[in-house]
N, C-alpha and C positions, 0 to 999 in steps of 0.2 A: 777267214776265207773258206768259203766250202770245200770239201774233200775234192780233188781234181776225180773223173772217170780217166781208165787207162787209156781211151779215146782220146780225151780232150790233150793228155800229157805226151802222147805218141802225136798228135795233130801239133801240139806248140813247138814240141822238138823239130818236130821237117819243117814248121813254120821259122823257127830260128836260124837250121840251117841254109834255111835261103836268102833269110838277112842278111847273115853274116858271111855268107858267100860274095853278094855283092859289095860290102862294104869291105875285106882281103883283095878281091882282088880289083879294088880301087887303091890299094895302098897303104891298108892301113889295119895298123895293125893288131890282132886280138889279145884283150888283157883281163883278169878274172880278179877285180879290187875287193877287199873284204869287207865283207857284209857287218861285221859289228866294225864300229869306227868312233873315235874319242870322240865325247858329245861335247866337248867346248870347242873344237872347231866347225861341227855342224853349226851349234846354236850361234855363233859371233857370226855365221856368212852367210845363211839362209835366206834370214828374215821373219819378221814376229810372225805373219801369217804360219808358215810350214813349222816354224818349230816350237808353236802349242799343238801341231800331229805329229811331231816326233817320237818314237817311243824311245828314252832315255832309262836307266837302269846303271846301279851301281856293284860292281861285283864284289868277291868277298876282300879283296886286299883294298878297296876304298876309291877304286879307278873308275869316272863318271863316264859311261860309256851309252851309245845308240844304233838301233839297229838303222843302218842307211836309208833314209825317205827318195832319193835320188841313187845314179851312178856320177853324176859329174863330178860333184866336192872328192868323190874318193878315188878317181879317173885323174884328181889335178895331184891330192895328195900322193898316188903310186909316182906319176910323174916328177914330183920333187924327190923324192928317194931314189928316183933313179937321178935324175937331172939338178941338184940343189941351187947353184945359180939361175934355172931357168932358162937357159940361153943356148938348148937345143930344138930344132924345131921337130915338133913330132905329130901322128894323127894313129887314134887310137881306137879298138871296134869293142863290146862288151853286148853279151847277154847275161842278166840276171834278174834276182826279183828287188825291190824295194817294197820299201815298208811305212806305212802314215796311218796314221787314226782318222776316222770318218767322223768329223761332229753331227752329222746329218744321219749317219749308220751307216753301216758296208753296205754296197749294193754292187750288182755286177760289175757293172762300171765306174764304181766307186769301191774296191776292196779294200783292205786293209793291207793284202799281202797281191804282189801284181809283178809281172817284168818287164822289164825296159830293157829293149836293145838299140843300140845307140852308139855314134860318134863322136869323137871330139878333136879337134885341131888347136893345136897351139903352137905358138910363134909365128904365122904365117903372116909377114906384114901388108902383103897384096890383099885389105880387108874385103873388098867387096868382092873379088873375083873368090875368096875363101869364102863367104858367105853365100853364094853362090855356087859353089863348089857342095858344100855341107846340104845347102837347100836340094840343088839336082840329086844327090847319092840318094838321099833319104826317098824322095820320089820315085827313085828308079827301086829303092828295095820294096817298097809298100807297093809298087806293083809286079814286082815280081812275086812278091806273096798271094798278088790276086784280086787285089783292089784296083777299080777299075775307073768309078764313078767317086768325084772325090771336090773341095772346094779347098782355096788356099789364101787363109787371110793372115797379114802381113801388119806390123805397126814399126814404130821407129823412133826410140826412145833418144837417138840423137837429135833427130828433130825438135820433139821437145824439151831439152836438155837446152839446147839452140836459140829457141825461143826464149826461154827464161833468162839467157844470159843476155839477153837485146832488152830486156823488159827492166828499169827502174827499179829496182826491190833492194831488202837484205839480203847477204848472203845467206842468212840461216833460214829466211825464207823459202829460197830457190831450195836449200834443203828440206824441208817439211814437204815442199809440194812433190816434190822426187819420190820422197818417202810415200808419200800417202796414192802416188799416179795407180798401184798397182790396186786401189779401191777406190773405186767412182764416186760410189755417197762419201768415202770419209774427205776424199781429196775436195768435192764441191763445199761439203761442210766448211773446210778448213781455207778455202776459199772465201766463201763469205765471211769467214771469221775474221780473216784480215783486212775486210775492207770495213770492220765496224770500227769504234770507238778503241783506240788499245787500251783503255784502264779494264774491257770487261775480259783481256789477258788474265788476270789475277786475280779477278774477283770470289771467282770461288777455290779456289786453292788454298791454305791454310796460313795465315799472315805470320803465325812463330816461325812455320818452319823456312818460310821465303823472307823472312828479315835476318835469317844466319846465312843464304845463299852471295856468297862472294861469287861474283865472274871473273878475278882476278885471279882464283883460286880453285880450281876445280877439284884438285882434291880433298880442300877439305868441305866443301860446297857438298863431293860423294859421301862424307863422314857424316857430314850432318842429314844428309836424306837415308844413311842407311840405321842411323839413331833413330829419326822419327819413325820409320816403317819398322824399327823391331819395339819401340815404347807403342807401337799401336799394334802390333802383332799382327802385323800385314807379313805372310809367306807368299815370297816370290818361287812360283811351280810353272817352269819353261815359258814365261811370258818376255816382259823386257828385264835389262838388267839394273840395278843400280846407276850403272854410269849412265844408261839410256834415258833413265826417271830423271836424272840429274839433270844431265843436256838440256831437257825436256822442261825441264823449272825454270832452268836458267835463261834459256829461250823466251818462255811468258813472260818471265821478269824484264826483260832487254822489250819485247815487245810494246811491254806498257808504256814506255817513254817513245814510244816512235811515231809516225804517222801511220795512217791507214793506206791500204793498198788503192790504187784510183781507179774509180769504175774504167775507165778507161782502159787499164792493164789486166783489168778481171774481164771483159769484153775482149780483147786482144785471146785470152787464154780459150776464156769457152770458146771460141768462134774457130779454134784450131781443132778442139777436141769433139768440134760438131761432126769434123768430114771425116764420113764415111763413103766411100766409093768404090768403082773401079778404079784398080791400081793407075793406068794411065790417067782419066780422070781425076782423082784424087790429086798428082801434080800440078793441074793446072789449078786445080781450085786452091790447093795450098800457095801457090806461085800470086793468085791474084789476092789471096787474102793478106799478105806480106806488103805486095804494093799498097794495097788499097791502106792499110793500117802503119804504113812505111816504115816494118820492121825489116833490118836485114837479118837475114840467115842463110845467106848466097849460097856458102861453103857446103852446108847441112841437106840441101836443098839439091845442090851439084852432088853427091855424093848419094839421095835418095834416086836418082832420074838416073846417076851413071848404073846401080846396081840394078833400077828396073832393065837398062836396057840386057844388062848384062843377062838375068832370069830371062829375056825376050831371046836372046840370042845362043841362049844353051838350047832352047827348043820347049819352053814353060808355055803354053797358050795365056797370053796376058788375061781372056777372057776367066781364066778359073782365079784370077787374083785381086782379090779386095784387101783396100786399106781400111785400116783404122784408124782415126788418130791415138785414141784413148787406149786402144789394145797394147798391152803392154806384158803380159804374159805373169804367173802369181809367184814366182820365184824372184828374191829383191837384189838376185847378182847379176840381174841383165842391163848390160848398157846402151846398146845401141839396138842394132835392125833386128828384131824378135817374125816369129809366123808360129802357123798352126796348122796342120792338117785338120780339116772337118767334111763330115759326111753329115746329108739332110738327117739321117734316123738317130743319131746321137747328140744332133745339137751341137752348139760352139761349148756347153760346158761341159765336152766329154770329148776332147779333140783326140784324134788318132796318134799325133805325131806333134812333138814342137818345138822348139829351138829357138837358136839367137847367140848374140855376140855378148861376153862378158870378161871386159877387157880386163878389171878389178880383181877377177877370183883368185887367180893363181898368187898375187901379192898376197890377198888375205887369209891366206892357207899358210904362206912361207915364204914366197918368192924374193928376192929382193929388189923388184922393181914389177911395175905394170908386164903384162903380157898380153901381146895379142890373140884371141883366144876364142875360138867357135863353135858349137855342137847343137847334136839335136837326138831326142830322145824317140823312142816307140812304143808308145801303150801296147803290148804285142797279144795281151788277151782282147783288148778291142777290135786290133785290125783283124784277129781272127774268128771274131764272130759274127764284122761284117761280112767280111768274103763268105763265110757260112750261112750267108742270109740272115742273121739273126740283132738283136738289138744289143747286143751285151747287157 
């Protein structure tokens, strides 16, 4: 990250204090999570994307540790040290920086070292009216910073969670395609994958080590993949884990004896991930592509149209809100309604602002059961060098 001018660090600080002005006195309250944070908890809830940019680092007593790529994971973890069961409802405000590696290089709007000021709500079981709630704050702070001119595109990963569970498959399927939603080419790849032949599952995979793979047995199914990867001197460096390669085998293997996915059910999918629209729009096209293809997903559907109206009704111009089906946002602990702040001069892959529901996280940090759970983040060096005229 470039040296900051005393300008730009006196400009982010009154920029901050007006964030977090509006998000206090909405309720909620200001907390300062720590920047280095155990990296086997980032790395098991992230996901593969973000944690090959994590910078991970071992200190001298042997503790595998990472500087924060986000605030949320370490916004849930202060939250269970305060709260261990989970079972307070709380809403929480934070300015800081995080930290991610650029595969492509640092660039303004892509730095290495950046701050996020940001919300989060947990336990709030009124999900759409808290979703909604988190969407409105955030809007009101990014223009009390000065933004003026702005677009707001929305996806809804219940939706397709929905969808897939109306549709004919394996269960390990419906997980693969979850996994893979948050990349377009790998999810179509692996789309057509399923509708081929299933023996070319395991054709090129390596026949010693997938004839010791028990499914009955998972552990020692991991024994025998973490043999193979070290007699070939394969070093895992923040990618997946053992257990994930394993799944993974064992998955192709189950696959080989199965049928193939039917055009039918792969037509059903793309035909969902086509629409793109206005948010109103976007319902009805979703509504007639269900009947026409006579899936139900009433529930997922009642639950998309209650929170539009609800955005309609806080005072959101329906007109600045586009859906996407396929938008799904690059972080892999979002479950359900996701969005993004975007401005014309940055593009959608340089969003201001973005968020979503991630009902999962707080379990997989500690929790002892699901939590309801909502927030959203602010690139705060971008929003401040739109308002500045500039492109970041």
């Amino acid at each position: 990250m470039a040296a900051e001018t005393a300008r730009k660090f006196e400009e982010l600080e009154a920029q901050a204090q007006r964030l977090m002005a509006v998000f206090i006195k909405a309720g909620y309250e200001a907390v300062a999570p720590a920047i280095i944070q155990p990296a086997d908890v980032f790395l098991d809830v992230i996901g593969e994307s973000l944690r090959a940019r994590t910078y991970v680092f071992t200190d001298p007593d042997g503790s595998e540790l990472c500087l924060r790529p986000d605030l949320t994971v370490p916004t849930c973890r202060l939250h269970l040290e305060r709260h261990p069961e989970a079972n307070v409802q709380a809403r929480y405000c934070y300015n800081g920086p995080a930290f991610r590696y650029q595969p492509a290089g640092a660039s303004a709007a892509h730095p290495r070292e950046f701050r996020q000021a940001g919300i989060e709500c947990f336990g709030e079981t009124r999900r759409e009216e808290a979703e909604v709630e988190v969407l409105s704050l955030i809007l009101q702070a990014v223009r009390a910073a000065g933004l003026e001119s702005f677009g707001l595109r929305i996806g809804d990963l219940g939706l397709f969670h929905a969808l897939l569970d109306a549709i004919e498959m394996p269960e390990r399927w419906r997980g693969r395609l979850r996994h893979q939603f948050w990349r377009p080419d790998a999810f179509r790849e692996e789309l057509t994958r399923l509708m081929r032949n299933p023996a070319d599952a395991i054709s090129d995979l390596p026949a010693g080590l997938m004839s010791k793979l028990d499914p009955t047995d998972p552990d020692k199914s991991e024994t025998a993949v973490a043999e193979f990867l070290e007699e070939q001197g394969i070093e895992l460096i923040g990618a997946r884990s053992v257990r994930e390669i394993t799944e993974g085998l064992l998955s192709a293997a189950a696959d080989a004896a199965a049928e193939p996915l039917s055009p039918d059910a792969a037509a059903i999918i793309e035909g969902y991930l086509a629409i793109t629209a206005p948010a109103q729009s976007a319902a009805d096209q979703l509504n007639a592509l269900m009947k026409e293809r006579r899936v139900d997903i009433e529930p997922a559907l009642e639950k998309f149209r209650k929170r539009l109206q609800l955005l309609i009704d806080s005072g959101i111009d329906p007109a600045l809100i586009e859906f996407s089906a396929e938008f799904g946002r690059n972080l892999e602990y979002y479950t359900g309604f996701v969005f993004e702040i975007v401005v014309p001069k940055l593009g959608k892959g340089s969003p201001i602002a973005g968020g979503g529901r991630y009902d999962g996280l707080l379990k997989a940090v500690g929790a002892p059961e699901q939590v309801p759970a909502v927030g959203s983040a602010i690139h705060t060096e971008r929003l401040l060098s739109v308002v500045n005229g500039g492109e970041a």
